[in-house]
C-alpha positions in Angstrom: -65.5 24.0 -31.8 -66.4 21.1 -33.3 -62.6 19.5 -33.5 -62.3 20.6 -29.9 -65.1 18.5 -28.5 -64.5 15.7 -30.1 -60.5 15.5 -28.2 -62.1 16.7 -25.0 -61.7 14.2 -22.2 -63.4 14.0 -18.8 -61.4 14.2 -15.6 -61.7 10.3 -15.0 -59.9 9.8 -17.8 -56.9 11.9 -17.2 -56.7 10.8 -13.4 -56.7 7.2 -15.1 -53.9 7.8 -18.0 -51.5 9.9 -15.7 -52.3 6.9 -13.0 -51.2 4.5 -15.5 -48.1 6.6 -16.4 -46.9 7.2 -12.9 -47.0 3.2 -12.3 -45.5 2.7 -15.3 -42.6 4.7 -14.7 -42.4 3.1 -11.3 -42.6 -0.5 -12.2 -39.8 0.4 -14.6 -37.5 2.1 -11.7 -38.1 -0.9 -9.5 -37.4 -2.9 -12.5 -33.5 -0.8 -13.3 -33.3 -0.6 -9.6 -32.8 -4.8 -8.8 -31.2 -5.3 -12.4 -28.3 -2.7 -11.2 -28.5 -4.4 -7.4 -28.2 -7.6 -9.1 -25.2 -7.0 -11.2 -23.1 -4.8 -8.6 -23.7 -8.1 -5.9 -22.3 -10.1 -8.9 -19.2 -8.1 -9.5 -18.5 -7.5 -5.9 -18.9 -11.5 -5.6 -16.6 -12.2 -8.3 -14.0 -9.8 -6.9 -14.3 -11.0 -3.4 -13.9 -14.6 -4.5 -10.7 -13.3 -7.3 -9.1 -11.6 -4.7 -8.9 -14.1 -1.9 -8.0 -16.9 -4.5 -5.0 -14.7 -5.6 -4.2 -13.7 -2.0 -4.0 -17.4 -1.1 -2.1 -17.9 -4.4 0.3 -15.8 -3.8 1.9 -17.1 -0.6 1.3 -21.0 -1.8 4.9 -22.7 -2.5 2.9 -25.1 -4.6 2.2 -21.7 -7.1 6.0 -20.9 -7.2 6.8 -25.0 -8.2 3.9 -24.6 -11.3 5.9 -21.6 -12.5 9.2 -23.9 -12.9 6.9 -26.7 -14.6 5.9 -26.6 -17.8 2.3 -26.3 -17.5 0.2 -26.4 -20.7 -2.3 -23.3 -21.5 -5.4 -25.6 -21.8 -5.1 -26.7 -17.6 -4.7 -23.5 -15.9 -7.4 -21.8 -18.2 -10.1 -25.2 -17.2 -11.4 -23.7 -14.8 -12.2 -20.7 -17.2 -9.4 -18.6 -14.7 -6.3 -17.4 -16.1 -3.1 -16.6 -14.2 -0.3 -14.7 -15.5 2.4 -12.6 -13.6 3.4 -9.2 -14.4 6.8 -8.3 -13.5 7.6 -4.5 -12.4 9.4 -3.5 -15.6 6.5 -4.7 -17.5 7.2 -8.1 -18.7 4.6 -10.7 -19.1 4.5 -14.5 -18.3 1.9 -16.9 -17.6 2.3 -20.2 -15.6 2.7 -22.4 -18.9 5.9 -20.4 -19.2 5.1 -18.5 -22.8 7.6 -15.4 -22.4 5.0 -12.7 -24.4 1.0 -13.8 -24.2 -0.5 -11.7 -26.7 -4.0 -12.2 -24.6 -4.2 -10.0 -21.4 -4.4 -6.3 -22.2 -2.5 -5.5 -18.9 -1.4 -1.9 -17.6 -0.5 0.3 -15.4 -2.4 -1.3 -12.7 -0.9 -4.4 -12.9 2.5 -2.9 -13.1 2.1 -0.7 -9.8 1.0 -3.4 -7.7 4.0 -5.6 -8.9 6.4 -2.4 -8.1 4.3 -1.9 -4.4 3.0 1.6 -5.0 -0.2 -0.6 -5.2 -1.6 -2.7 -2.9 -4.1 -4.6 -5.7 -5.9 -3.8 -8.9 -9.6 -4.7 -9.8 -10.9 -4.1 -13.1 -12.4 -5.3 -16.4 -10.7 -6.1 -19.4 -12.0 -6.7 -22.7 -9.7 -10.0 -24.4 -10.4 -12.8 -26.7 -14.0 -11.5 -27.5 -14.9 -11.8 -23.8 -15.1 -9.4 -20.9 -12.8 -10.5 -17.9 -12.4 -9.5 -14.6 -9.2 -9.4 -13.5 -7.4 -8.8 -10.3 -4.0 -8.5 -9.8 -2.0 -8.9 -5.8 2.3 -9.1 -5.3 3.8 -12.3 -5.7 5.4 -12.6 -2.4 8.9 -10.8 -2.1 9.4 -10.4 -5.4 9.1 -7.6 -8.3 6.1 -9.8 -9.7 2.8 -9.0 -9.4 0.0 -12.3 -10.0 -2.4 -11.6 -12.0 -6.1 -13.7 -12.2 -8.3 -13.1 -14.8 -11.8 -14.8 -14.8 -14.3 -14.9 -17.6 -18.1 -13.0 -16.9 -19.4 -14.8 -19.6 -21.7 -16.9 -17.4 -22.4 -13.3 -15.6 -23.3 -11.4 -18.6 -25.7 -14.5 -19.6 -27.5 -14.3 -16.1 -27.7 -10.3 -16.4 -29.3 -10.6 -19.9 -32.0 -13.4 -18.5 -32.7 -10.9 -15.5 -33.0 -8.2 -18.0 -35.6 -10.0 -20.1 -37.7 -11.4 -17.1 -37.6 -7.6 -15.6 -38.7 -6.5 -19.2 -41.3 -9.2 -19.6 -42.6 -8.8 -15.6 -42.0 -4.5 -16.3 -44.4 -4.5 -19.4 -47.4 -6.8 -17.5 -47.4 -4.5 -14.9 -48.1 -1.8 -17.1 -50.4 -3.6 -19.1 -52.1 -4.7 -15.8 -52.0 -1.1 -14.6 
């Protein structure tokens, strides 16, 4: 009896500490809740903007005179977006006119939508060190599909702030609680 005493709490102090644990685990739901908000509005952002870029692409005649110039690497990647096109057998070529890029790790996606049993691909792919999001829409009347791939480097650098601030904001209000 003398051990129990001793780790015996009043009923103030165990409203208090399963008070403070109930607001903890809220702030930190509110806290997941906007980071996941804030990164899904991101994506769907990025694959509005990728899409109606390549759509626009696609039917431009000035598109179809780049791919008979010799455009270097270094130009269409400046503004940090990448264009290829994926022909329905599965060959590869990018607008500076290299035959086999080694860089985009394309698919079946890509592939269907250049042989129409696809109307457009969407996803991530993981090249150079870097995630990418890449979409991919047919190249007019043709057995290509083009293929834009944009870095989420500057994305993935916004979610990690947001995830520190939520962190940092998360742990005062459980402090404060």
């Amino acid at each position: 009896t003398l051990f129990r005493s001793h780790y015996r709490r009043s009923l103030a102090s165990r409203v208090i500490l399963m008070t403070a644990m109930v607001v903890s685990f809220a702030v930190a739901l509110v806290a997941l809740g906007a980071y996941v908000t804030v990164k899904m509005s991101l994506e769907s952002s990025l694959d509005n903007s990728l899409l109606q870029r390549a759509h626009r692409a696609s039917t431009s005649v000035t598109l179809a005179q780049l791919t008979d110039a010799s455009i270097p690497a270094w130009a269409t990647g400046a503004g940090d977006v990448h264009i290829y096109f994926v022909q329905d057998n599965g060959r590869l070529r990018t607008v500076d006119g290299s035959a086999n890029p080694r860089t985009l790790p394309f698919g079946e996606h890509e592939i269907a939508v250049a042989a129409r049993t696809s109307k457009e691909s969407v996803r991530t792919v993981r090249m150079v060190g870097s995630d990418f999001r890449v979409v991919a829409v047919p190249y007019g009347n043709t057995p290509y599909a083009l293929v834009l791939a944009q870095n989420m480097t500057s994305q993935e650098r916004v979610l990690k702030r947001l995830g520190a601030v939520m962190l940092l904001f998360g742990l005062a209000g459980v402090i404060g609680a």
